[in-house]
Backbone bond lengths (Angstrom), bond angles and torsions (degrees), N, CA, C in turn:
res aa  C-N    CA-C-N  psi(-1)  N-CA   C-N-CA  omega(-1)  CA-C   N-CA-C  phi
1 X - - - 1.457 - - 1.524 111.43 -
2 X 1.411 115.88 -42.07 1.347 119.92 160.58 1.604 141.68 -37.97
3 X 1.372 85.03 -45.67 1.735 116.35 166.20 1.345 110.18 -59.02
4 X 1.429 106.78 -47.01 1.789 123.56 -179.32 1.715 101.18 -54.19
5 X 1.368 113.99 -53.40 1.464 104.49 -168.57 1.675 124.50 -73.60
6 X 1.626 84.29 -40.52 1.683 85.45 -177.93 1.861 112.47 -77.26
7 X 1.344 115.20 10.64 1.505 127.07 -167.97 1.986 88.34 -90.07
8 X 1.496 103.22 -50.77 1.165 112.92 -155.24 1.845 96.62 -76.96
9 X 1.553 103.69 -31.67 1.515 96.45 -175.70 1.510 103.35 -71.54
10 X 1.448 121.61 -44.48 1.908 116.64 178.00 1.397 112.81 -41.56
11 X 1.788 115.58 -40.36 1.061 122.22 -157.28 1.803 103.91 -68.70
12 X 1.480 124.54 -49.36 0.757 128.96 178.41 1.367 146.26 -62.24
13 X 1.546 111.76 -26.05 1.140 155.80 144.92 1.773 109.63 -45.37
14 X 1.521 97.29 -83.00 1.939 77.79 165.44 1.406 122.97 -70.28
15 X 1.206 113.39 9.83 2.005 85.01 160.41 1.393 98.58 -100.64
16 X 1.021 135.48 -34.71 1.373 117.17 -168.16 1.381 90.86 -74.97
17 X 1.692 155.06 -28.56 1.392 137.49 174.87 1.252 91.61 -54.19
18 X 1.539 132.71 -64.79 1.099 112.74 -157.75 1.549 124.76 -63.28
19 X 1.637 119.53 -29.59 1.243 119.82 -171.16 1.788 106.87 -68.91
20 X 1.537 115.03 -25.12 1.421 112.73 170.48 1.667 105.24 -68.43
21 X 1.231 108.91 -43.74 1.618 96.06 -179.26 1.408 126.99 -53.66
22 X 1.398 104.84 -45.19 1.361 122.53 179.38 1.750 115.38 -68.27
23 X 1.270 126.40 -25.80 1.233 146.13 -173.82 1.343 108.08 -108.81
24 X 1.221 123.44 48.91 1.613 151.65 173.22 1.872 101.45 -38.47
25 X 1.317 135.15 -40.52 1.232 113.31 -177.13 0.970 117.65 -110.60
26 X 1.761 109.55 25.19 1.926 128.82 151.59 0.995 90.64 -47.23
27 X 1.896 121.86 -82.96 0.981 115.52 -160.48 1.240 132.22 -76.47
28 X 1.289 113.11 33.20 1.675 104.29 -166.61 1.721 90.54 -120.49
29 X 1.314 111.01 -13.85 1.663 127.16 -153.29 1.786 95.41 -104.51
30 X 1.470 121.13 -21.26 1.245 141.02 153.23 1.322 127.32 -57.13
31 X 1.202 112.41 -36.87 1.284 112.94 -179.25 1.454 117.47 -112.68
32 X 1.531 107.43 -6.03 1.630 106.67 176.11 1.219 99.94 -75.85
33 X 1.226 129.81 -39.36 1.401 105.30 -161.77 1.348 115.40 -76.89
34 X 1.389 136.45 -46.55 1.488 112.38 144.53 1.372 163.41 -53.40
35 X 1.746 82.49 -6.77 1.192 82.67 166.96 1.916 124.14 -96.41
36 X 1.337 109.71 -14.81 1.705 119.31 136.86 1.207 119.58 -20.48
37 X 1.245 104.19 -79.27 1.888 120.57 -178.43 1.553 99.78 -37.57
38 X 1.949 120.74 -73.15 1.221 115.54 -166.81 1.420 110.25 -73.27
39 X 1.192 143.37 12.72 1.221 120.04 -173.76 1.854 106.65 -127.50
40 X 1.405 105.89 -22.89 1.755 109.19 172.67 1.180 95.05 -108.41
41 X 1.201 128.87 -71.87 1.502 128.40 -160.74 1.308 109.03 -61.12
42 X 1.017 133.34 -38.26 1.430 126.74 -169.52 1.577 100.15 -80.04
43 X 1.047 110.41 -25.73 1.816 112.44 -167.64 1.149 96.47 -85.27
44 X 1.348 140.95 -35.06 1.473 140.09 -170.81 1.770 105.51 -90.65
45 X 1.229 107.77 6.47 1.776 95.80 178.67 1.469 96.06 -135.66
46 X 1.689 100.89 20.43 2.058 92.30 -172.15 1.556 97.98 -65.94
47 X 1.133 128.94 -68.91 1.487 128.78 -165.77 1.234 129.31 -50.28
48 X 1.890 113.69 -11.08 1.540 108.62 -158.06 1.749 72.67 -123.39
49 X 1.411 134.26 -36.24 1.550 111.44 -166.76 1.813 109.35 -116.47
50 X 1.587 113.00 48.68 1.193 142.26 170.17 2.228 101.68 -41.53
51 X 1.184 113.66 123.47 1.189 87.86 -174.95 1.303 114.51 -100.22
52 X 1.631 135.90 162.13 1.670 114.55 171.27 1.304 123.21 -103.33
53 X 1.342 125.94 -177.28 1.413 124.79 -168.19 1.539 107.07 -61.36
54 X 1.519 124.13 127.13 0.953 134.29 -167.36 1.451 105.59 -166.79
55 X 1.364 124.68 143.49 1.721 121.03 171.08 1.014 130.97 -55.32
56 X 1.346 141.70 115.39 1.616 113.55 25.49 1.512 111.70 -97.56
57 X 1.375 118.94 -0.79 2.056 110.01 171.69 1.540 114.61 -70.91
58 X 0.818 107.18 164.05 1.468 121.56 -155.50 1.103 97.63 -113.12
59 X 1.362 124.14 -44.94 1.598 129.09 173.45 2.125 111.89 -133.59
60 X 1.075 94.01 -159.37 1.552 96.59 -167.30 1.576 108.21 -75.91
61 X 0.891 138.38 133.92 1.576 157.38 -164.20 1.274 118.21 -112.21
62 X 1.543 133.04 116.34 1.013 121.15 158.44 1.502 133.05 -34.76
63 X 1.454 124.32 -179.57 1.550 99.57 174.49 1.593 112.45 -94.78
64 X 1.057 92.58 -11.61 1.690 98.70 -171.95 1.681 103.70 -79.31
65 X 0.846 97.97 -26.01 1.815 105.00 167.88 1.593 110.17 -81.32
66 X 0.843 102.30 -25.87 1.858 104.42 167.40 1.187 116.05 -69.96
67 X 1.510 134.48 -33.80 0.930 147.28 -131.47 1.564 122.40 -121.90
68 X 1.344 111.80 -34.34 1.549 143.31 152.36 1.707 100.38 -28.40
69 X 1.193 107.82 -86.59 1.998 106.96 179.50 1.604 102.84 -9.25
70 X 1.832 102.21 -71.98 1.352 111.57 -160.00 1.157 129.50 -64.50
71 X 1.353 110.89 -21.07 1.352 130.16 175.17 1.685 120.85 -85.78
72 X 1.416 113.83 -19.00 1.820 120.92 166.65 1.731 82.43 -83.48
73 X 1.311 135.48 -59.05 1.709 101.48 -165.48 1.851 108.61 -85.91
74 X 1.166 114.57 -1.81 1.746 104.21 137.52 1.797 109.38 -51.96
75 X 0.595 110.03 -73.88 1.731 113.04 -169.56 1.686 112.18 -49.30
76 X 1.674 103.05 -20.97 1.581 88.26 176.38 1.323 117.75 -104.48
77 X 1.840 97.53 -2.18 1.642 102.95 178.82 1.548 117.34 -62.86
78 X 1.623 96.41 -55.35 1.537 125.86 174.69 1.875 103.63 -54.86
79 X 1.076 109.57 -35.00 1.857 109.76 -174.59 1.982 85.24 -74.50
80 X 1.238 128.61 -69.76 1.236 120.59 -168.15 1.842 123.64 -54.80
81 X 1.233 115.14 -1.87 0.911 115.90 -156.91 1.667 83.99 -114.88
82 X 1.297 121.73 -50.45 1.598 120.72 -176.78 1.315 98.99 -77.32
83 X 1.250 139.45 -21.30 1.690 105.91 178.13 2.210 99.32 -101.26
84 X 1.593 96.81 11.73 2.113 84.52 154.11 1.259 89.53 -101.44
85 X 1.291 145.03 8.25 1.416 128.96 -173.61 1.877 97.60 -87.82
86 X 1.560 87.38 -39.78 1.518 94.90 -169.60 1.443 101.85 -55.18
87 X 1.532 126.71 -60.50 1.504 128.21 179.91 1.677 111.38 -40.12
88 X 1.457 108.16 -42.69 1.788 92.06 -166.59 1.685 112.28 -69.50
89 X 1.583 105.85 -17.23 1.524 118.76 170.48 1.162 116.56 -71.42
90 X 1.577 133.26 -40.27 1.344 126.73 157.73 1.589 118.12 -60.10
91 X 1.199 116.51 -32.19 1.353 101.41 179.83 1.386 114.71 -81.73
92 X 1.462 127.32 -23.41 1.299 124.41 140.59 1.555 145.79 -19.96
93 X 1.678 87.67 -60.63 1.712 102.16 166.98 1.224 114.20 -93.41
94 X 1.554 135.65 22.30 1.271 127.09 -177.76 1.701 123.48 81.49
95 X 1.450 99.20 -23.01 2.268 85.58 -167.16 1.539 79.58 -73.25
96 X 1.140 151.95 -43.03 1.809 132.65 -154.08 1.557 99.57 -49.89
97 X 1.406 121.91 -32.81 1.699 119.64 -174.91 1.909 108.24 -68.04
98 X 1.396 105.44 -21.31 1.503 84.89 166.31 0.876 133.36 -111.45
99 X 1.242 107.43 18.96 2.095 125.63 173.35 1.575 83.01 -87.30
100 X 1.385 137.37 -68.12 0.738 139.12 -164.23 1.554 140.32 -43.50
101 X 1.630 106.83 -28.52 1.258 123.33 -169.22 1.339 87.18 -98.66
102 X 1.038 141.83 -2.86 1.903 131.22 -172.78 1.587 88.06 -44.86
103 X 1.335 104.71 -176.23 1.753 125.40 177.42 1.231 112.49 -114.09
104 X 1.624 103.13 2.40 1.648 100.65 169.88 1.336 106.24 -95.78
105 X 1.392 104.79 167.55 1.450 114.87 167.93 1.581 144.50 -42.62
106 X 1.015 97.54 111.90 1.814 86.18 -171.81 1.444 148.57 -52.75
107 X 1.435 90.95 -28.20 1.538 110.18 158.85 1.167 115.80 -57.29
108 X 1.845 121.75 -44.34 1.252 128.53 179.95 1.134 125.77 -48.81
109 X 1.667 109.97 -42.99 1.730 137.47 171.86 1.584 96.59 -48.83
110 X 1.729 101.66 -56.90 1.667 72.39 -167.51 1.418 134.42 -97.74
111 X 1.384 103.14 31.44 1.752 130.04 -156.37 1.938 83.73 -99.96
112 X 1.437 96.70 -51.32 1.549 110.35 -167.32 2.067 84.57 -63.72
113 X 0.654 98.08 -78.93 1.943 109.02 -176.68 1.410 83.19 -20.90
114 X 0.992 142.87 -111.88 2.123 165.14 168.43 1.460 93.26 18.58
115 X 1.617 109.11 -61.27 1.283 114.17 -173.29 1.804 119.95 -67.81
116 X 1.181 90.16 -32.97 1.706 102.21 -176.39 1.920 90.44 -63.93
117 X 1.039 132.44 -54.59 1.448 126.15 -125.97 2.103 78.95 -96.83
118 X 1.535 113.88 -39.93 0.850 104.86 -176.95 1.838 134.53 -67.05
119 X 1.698 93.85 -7.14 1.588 115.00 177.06 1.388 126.71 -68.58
120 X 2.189 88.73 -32.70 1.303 111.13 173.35 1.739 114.60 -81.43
121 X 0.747 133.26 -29.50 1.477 139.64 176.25 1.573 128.44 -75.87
122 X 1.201 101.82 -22.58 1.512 123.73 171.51 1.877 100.06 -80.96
123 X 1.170 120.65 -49.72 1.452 125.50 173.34 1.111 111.18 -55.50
124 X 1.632 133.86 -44.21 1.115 138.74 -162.41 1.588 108.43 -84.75
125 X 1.911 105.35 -44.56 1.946 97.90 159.38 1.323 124.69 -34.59
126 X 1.416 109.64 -61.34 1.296 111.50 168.46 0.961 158.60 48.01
127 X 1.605 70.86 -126.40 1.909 126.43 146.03 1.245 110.66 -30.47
128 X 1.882 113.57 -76.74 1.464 113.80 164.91 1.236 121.20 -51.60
129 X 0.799 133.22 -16.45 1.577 123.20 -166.82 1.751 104.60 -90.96
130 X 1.458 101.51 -24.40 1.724 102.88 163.64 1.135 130.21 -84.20
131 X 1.223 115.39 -29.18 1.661 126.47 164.48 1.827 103.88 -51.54
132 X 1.934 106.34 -65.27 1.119 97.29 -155.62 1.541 112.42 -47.47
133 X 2.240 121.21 -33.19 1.045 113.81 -151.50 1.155 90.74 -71.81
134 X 1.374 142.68 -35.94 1.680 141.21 -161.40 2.257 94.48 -63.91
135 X 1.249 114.46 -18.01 1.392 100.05 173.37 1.583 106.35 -104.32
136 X 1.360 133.83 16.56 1.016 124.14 172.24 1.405 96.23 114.78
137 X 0.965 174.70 9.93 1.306 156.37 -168.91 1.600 101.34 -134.12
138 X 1.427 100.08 105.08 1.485 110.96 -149.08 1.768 101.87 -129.51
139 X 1.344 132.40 57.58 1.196 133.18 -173.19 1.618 116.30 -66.82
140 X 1.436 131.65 150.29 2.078 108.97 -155.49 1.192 88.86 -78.42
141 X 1.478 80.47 171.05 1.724 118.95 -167.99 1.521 107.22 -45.02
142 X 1.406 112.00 -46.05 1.234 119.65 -155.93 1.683 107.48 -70.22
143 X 1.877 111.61 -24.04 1.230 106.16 -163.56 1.726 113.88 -102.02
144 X 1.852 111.10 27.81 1.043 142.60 172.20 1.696 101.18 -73.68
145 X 1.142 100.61 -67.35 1.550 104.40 169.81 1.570 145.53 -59.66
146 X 1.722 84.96 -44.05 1.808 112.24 161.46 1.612 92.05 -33.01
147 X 1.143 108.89 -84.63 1.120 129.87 -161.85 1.888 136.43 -41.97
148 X 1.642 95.05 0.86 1.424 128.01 -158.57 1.616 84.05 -82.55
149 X 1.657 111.52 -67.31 1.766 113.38 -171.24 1.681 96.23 -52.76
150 X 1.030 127.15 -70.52 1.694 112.63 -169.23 1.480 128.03 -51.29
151 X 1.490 123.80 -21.79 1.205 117.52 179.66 1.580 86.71 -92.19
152 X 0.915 155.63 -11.57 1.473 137.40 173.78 1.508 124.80 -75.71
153 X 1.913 99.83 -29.28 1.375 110.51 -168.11 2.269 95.33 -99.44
154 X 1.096 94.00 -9.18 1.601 98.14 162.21 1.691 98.03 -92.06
155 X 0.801 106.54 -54.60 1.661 79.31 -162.15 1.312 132.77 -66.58
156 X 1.857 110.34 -15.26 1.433 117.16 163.86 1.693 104.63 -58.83
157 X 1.593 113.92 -48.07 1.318 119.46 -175.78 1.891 114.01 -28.56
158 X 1.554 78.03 -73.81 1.762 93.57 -178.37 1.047 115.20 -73.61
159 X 1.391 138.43 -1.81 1.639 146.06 168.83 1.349 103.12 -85.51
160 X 1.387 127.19 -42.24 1.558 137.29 165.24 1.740 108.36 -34.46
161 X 1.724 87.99 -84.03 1.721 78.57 -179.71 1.532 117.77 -55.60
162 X 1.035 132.90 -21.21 1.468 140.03 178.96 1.810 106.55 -36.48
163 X 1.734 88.77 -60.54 1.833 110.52 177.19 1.821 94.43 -67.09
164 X 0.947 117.89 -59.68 1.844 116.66 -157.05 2.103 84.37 -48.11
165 X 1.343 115.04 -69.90 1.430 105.18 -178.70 1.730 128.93 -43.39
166 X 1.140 97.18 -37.40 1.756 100.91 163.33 0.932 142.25 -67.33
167 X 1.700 109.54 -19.16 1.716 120.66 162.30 1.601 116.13 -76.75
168 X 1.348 92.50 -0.96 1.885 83.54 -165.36 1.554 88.74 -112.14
169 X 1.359 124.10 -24.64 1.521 103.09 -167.76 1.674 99.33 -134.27
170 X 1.562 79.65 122.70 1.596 104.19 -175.60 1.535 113.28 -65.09
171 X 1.054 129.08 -44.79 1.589 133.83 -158.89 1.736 110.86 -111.41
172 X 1.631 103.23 117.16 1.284 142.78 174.06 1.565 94.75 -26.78
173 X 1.116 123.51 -44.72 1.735 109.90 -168.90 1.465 96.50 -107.15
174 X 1.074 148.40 -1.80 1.098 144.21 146.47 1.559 140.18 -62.01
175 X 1.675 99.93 -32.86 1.277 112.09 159.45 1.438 120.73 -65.97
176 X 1.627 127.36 -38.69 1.185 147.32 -132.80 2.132 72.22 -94.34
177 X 0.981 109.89 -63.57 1.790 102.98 -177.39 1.040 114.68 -67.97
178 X 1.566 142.67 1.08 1.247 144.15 151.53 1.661 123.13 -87.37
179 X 1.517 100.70 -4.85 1.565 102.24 -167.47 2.291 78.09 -103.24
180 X 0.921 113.33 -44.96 1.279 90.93 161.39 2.141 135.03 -47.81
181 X 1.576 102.46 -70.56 1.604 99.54 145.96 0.974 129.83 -0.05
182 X 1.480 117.65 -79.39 1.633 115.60 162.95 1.316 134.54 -87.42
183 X 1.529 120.20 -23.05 1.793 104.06 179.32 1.615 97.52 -58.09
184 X 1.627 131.32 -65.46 1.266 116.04 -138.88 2.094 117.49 -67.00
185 X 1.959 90.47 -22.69 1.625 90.30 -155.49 2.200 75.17 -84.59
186 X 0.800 125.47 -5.13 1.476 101.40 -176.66 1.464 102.75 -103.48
187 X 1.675 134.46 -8.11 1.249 157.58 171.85 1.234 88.44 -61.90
188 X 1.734 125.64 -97.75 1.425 128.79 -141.45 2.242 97.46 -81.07
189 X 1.138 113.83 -25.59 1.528 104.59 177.49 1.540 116.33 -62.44
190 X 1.462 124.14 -10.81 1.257 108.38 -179.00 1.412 110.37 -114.16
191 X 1.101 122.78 -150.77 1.842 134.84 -172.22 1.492 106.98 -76.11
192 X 0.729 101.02 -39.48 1.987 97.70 169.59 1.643 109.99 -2.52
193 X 1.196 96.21 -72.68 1.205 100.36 -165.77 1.756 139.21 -98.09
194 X 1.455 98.18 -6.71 1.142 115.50 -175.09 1.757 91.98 -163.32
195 X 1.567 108.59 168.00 1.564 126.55 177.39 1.568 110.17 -71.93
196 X 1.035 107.84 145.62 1.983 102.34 176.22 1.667 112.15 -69.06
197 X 1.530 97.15 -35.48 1.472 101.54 172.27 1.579 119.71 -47.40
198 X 1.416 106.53 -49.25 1.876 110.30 170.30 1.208 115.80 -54.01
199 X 1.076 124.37 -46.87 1.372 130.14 -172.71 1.762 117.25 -93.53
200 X 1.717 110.27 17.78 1.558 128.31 179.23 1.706 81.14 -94.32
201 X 1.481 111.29 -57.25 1.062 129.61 -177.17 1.560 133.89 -24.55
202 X 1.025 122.41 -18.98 1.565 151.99 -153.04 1.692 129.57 -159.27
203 X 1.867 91.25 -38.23 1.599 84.01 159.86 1.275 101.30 -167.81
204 X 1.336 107.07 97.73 1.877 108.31 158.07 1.115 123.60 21.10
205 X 1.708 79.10 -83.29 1.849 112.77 -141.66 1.528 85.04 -68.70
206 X 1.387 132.76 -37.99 1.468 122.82 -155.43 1.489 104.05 -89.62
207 X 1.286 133.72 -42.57 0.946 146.45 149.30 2.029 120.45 -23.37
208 X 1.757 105.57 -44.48 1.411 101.22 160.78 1.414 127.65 -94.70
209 X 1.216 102.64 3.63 1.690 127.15 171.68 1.904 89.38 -65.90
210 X 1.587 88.13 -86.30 2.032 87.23 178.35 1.161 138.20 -23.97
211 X 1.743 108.71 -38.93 1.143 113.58 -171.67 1.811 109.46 -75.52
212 X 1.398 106.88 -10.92 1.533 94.33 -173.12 1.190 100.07 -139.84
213 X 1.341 112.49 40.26 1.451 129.00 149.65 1.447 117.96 -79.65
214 X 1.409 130.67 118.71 1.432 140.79 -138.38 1.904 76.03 -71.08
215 X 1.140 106.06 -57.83 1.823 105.31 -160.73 1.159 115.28 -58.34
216 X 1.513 125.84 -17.87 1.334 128.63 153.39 1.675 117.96 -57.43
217 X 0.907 117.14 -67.17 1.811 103.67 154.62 1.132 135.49 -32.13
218 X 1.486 116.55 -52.11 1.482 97.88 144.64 0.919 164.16 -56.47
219 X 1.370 114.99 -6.50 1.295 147.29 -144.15 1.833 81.85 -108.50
220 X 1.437 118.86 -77.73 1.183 138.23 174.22 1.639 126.61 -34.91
221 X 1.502 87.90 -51.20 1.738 93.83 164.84 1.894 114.24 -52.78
222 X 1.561 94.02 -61.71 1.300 97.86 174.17 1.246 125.00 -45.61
223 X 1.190 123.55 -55.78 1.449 134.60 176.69 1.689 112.87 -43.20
224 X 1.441 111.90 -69.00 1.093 122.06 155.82 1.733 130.88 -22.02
225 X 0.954 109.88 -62.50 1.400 133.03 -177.92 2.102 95.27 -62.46
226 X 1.155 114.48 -70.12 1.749 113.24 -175.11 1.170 104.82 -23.62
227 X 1.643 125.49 -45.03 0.996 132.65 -121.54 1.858 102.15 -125.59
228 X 1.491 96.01 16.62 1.508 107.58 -174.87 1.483 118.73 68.14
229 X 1.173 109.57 6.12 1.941 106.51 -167.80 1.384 109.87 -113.89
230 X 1.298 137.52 177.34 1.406 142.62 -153.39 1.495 94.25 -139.74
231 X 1.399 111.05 129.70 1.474 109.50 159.02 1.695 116.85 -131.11
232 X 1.573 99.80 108.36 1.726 95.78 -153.57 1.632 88.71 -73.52
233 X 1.293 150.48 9.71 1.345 114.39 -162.55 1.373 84.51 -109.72
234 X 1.040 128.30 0.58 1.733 127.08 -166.38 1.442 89.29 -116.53
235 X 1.279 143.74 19.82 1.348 145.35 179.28 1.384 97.50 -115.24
236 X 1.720 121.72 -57.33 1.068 118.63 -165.39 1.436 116.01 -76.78
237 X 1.571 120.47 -15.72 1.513 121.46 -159.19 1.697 83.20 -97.38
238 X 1.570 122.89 -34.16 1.734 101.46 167.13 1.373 123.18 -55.31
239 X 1.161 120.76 -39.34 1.557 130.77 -167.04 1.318 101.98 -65.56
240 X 1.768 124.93 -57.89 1.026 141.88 -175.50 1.868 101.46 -49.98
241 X 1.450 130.73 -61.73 0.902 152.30 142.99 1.181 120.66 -15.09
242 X 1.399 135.67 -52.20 1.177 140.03 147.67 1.083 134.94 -66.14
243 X 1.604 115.47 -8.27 1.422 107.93 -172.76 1.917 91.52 -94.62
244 X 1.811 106.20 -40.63 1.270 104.55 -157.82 2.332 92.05 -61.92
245 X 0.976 127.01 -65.08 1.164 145.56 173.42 1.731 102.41 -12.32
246 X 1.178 121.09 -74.19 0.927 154.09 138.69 1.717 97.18 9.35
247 X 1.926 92.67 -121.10 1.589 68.01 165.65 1.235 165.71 -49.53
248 X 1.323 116.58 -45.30 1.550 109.78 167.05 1.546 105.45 -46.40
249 X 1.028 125.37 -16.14 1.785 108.86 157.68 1.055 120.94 -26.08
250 X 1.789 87.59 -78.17 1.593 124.95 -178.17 1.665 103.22 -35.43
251 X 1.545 106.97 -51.75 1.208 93.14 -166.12 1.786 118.11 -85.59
252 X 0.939 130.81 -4.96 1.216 152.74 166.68 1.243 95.05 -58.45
253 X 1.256 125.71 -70.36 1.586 108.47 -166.60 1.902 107.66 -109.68
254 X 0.836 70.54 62.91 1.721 84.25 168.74 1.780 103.69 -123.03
255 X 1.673 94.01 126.53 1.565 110.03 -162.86 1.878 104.53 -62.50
256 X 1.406 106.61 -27.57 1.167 101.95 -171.71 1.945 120.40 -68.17
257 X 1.338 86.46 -20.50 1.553 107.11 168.69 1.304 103.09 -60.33
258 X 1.268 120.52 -86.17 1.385 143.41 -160.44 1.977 102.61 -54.53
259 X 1.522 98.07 -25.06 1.887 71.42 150.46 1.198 142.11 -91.09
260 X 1.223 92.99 -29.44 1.785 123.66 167.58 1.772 89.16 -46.99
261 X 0.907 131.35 -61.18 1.703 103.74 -171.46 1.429 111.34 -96.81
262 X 1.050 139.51 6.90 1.668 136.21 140.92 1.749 87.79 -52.86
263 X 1.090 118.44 -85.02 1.537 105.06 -150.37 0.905 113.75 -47.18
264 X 1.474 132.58 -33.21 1.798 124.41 -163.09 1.823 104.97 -100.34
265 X 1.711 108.17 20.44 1.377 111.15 173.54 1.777 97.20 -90.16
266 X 1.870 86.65 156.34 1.711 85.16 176.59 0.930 106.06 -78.73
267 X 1.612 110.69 174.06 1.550 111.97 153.11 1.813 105.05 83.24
């Protein structure tokens, strides 16, 4: 039975390797957009949004070095969101019905799915994370690795809601305007882009919006982690985050649901 699961988790895992391989300007469409951010935007606001000593820098930071964290969980938001995009397209064309009917567990299916998409997104940080050091943004050696547990436990996070949004919305172009909806207002509301302190500065209320914005934890974990350091409250609000996300997946696509509202439809 053991054999059964980890057969079904390899299995799943190489198709989605392969569908990134085969889908060559995934990854090329992954990395432009941060790499935009670090290379104009960040260069055109270095002098006026300089950051100061604050945890985890030790001293004053360029901004583009500030900015790196937010921009690898940009890349895993956008990775979690295109491989639930990928699922609402299979269930479109029919193959999602034969992942589905396996005899294993369904949750498992989509734990294996979470894991597949999240294998790919961790590869693709990377990526960025080698570019950025070749432009200067060079965090130590050691926090290359640090940094391995947090982009994994972010990317189930944001791969989670990825699935929780795909159980609720049936139609391929419908998702595609909801995967907008949420990347940008959960993008620019958290630390990404600026300190929470600046933005306490001006408005509270928005400022405690950020702070318990799931992608702000990620953002933080990550950050944290480059930089050799631990930030348990940005550990626990992912986990927490992932677990709630997570399930209502589970429960979203659970068949027993989905008859329960055939029957109580009119008509």
């Amino acid at each position: 039975m053991i054999a059964a699961y980890l057969h079904c988790l390899r299995g799943i895992i190489v198709r989605e390797g392969l569908r990134f391989v085969h889908q060559r300007e995934r990854f090329v469409s992954a990395l432009v957009r941060p790499l935009v951010w670090l290379f104009i935007f960040a260069a055109g606001f270095r002098a006026v949004l300089g950051v100061s000593v604050m945890p985890p820098y030790d001293t004053y930071v360029l901004y583009e070095v500030y900015i790196v964290p937010g921009l690898v969980a940009m890349i895993q938001l956008f990775n979690g969101m295109q491989s639930s995009l990928s699922i609402v397209y299979d269930r479109e064309m029919g193959s999602m019905k034969t992942l589905l009917i396996s005899p294993l567990p369904r949750w498992y299916l989509l734990v294996c799915k979470l894991l597949a998409g999240v294998t790919v997104s961790v590869l693709q940080a990377y990526v960025f994370l080698a570019v950025a050091w070749f432009w200067g943004v060079q965090p130590p050696p050691l926090g290359y690795l640090a940094v391995l547990p947090a982009l994994i436990l972010s990317g189930l996070m944001l791969g989670a809601l990825g699935l929780l949004l795909s159980s609720f919305i049936k139609q391929l172009e419908n998702f595609a305007g909801v995967m907008n909806f949420v990347i940008f207002p959960m993008f620019f509301a958290s630390s990404a882009l600026y300190p929470l302190w600046r933005v306490r500065e001006s408005s509270p209320l928005l400022a405690d919006i950020c702070a318990v914005n799931p992608f702000t934890q990620a953002v933080e974990l990550i950050r944290f982690a480059l930089y050799g350091q631990f930030d348990l409250v940005a550990c626990l609000g992912l986990a927490g985050y992932l677990v709630l996300f997570l399930a209502c997946a589970i429960v979203g696509y659970d068949p027993a649901r989905g008859l329960m509202e055939r029957r109580g439809a009119p008509g």
